[in-house]
C-alpha positions in Angstrom: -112.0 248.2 133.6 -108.7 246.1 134.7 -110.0 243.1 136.1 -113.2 241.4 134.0 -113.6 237.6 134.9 -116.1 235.7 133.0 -117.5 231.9 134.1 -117.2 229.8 131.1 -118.0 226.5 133.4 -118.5 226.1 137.1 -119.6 223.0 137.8 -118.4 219.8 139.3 -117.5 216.7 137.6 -121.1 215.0 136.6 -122.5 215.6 133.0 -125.9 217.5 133.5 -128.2 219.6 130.8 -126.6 223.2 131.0 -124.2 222.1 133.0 -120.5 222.7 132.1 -117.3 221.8 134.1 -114.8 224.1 135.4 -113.4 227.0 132.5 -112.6 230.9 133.2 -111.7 233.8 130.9 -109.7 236.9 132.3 -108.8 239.8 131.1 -106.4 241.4 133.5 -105.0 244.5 132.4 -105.3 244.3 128.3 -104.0 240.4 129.2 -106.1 237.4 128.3 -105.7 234.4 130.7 -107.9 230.9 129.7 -108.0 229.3 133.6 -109.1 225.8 133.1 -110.1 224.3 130.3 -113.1 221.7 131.1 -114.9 220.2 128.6 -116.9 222.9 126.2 -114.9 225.5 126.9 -114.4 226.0 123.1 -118.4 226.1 123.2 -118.6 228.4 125.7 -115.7 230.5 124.3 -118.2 231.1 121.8 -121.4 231.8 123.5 -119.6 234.3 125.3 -117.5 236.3 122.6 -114.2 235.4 123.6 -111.6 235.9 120.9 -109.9 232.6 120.4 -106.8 234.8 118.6 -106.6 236.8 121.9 -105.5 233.8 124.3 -101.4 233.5 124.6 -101.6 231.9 128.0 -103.7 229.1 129.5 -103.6 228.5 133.0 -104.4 224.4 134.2 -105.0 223.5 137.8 -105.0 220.1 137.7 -105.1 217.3 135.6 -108.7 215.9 136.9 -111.1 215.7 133.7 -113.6 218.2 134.6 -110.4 220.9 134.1 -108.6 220.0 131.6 -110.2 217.4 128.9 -111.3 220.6 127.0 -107.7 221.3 126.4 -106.6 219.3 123.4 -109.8 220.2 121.6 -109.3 223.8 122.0 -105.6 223.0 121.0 -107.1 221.3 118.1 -109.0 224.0 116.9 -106.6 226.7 117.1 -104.7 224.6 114.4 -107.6 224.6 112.5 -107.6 228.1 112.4 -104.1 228.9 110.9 -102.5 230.0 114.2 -99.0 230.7 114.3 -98.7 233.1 117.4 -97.0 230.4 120.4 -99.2 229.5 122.7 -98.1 229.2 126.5 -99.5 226.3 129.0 -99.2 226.1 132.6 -100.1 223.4 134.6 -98.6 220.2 136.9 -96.2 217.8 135.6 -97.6 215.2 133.3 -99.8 217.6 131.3 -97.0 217.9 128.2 -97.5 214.3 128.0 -101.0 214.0 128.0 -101.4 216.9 125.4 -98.7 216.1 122.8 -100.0 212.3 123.0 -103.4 213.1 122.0 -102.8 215.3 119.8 -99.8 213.1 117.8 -102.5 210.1 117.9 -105.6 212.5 116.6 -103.0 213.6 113.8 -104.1 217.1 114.9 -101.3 219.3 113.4 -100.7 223.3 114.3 -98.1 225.3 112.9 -98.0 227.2 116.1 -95.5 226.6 119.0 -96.9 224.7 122.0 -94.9 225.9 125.1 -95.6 223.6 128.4 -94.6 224.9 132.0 -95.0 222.3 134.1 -95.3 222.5 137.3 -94.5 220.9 140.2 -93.7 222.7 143.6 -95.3 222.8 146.9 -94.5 226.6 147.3 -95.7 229.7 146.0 -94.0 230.6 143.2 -93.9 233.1 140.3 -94.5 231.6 137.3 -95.3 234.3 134.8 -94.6 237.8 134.4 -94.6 240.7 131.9 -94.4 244.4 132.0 -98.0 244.6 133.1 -99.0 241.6 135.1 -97.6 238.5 137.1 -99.0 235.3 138.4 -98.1 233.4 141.3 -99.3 230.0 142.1 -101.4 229.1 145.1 -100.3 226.0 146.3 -103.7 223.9 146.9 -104.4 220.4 148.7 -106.5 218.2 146.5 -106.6 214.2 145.7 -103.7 215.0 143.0 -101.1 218.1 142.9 -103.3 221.1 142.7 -102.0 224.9 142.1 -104.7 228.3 142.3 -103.3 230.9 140.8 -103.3 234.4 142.1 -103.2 237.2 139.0 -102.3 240.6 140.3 -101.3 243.9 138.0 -98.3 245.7 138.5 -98.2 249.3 139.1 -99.4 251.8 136.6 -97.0 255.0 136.4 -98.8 258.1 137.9 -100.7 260.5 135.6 -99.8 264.0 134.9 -101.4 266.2 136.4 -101.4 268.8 133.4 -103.5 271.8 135.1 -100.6 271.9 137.9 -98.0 271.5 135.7 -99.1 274.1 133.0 -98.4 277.0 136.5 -95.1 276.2 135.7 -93.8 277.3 132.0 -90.2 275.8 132.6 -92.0 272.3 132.4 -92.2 270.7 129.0 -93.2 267.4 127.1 -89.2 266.2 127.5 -90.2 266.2 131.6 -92.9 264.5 131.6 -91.2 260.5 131.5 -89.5 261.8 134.4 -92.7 263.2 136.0 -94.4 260.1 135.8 -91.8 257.9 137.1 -92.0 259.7 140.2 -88.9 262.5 140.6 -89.4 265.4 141.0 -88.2 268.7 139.2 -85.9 271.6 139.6 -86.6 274.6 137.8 -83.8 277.2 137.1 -84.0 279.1 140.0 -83.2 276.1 142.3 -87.2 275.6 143.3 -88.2 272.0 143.7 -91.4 271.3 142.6 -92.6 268.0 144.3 -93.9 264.7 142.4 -97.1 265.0 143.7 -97.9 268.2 142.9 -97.3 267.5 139.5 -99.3 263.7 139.2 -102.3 261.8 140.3 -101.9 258.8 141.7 -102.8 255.7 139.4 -106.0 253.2 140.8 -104.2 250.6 143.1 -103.3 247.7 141.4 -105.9 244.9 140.9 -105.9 241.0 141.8 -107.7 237.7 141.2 -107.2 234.9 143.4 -108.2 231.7 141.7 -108.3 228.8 143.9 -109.5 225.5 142.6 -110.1 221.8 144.1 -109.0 222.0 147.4 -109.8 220.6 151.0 -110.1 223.6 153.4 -107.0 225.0 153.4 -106.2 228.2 155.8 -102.1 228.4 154.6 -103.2 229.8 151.6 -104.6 233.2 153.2 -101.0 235.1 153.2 -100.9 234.1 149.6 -104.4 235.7 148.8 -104.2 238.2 151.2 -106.5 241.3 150.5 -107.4 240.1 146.6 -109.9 242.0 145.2 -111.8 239.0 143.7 -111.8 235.4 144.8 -113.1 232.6 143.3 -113.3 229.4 145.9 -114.3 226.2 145.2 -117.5 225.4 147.0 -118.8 221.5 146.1 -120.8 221.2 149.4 -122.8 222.6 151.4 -121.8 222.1 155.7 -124.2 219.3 155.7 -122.1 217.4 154.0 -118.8 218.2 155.3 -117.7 214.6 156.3 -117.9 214.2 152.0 -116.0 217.4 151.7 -112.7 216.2 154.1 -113.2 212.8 152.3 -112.9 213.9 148.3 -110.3 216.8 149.4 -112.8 219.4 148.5 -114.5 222.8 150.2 -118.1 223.9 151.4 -120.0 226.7 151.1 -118.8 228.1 154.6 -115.2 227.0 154.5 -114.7 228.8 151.3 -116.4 231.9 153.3 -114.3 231.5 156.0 -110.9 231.8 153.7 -112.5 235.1 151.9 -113.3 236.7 155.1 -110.1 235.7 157.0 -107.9 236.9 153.4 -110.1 239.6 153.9 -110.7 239.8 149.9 -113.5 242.3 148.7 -115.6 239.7 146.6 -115.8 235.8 146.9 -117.1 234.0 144.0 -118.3 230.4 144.7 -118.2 227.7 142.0 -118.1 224.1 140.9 -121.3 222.8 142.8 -122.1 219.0 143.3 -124.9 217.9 141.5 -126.6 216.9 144.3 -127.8 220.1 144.9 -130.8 221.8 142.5 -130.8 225.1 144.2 -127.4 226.8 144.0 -128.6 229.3 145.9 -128.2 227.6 149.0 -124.4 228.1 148.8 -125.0 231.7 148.8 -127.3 231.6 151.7 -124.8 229.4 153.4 -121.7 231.7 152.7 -123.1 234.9 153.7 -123.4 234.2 157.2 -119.8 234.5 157.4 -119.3 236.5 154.4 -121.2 239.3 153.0 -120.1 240.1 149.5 -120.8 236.1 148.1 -121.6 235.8 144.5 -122.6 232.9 142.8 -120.9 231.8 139.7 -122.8 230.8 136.4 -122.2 230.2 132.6 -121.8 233.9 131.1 -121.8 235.9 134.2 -119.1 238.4 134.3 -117.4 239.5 137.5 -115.9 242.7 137.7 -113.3 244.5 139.9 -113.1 248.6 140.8 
């Protein structure tokens, strides 16, 4: 499996009993992304079996409480634990300060090497990228400067198609980097032997689309375009859209709306108000527009073919 998302938190700002704020684990093609870090993530880390030495790289919306005062403790803890690898934060501008203040008047000390990204563009960017994965920010419209993210794979190299290859003796192991990087092969008697008889095609790259606190907000549908997962902020139902336009936030069927006009394969819906006691209602809501809505909740793991 390349894409495995797990909801640490997915709830809005108001402290309730099993209740937790806004904190995501992803594991993206052998990468493990922290998105969010609400209050309890640490706990919920935890609860869930998420290897605290795994995370390199933790991913910050926006510097509203309910997704990022979980931060410093986590930081805190990692220090605790003897880290040393660096770890890598990427959120708006003003979230170094924050951070390194708290954690200077705490006296919390790491040995490790805290490396901030801020952020602080209006456009899409790229912001991170290795040899197996890069993420791009989604550009949100909230009550402060807001970025999703979008995570996406790069390609895999093809697989060799050994049965095929083995009908042609000239081939050997020294051929096969070659083979898998797509060119094709000559053998002695001039014969081309085409790429694809030789490899099978790799799974199409994967890609989760993460976008937090936001009003409704079609611009970001070429950015999100055909994900394979998306997780939409959904704080209110339509019934109280006039609250939804006021706070900057999204309903049930606005958040809909974006996944079926992205034309995504799954929507996940999150951070509900407290106002509501049945979160399936949001489902209910969504699927009219919508038919592959899930509902986010602590521990449930989300999952991409």
């Amino acid at each position: 499996m390349s894409l495995r998302l797990t909801i640490l938190g997915c709830h809005s700002a108001t402290p309730r009993v099993n209740a937790f704020p806004t904190s995501q684990y992803l594991e993206i093609n052998d990468r493990h992304f922290i998105i969010d870090c609400g209050e309890g993530t640490q706990r919920q880390m935890r609860k869930y079996k998420v290897g605290f030495s795994r995370i390199n790289h933790i991913f910050i919306s926006h510097l509203h409480g309910d997704h990022f005062y979980g931060l410093v403790g986590l930081l805190s803890t990692f220090g605790i634990l003897n880290r040393e690898k660096e770890l890598h934060v990427f959120g708006p501008k003003g979230i170094k300060e924050a951070t390194e203040m708290l954690l200077r008047i705490s006296q919390s000390h790491a040995n490790f090497e805290l490396i901030f990204h801020e952020l602080s563009s209006k456009k899409s960017e790229l912001i991170f990228e290795d040899e197996k994965v890069f993420v791009h920010t989604i550009p949100l419209n909230h009550r402060v400067y807001t970025n999703g993210y979008l995570f996406k794979e790069k390609e895999k190299p093809k697989k060799l198609h050994i049965k095929n290859i083995e009908n042609y003796p000239e081939i050997g192991k020294a051929d096969y980097l070659n083979i898998k990087a797509g060119k094709d092969i000559v053998l002695e008697s001039g014969e081309i032997i085409f790429n694809d008889e030789l490899t099978i095609a790799s799974e199409p790259p994967k890609s989760f689309a993460y976008c937090s606190d936001t009003c409704f907000l079609p611009t970001i549908i070429p950015i999100i375009k055909n994900a394979d997962l998306l997780y939409h902020e959904a704080t209110f139902l339509s019934d109280k859209e006039d609250l939804a336009e006021k706070t900057m936030h999204s309903t049930a069927a606005q958040a809909a709306t974006i996944a079926k006009e992205a034309n995504v394969k799954k929507l996940v819906l999150g951070h509900y108000s407290g106002r509501y006691d049945d979160i399936q209602l949001f489902k209910n809501e969504a699927e009219i527009i919508f038919k592959n809505t899930l509902l986010a909740e602590p521990g449930i793991i989300f999952e991409a073919y």
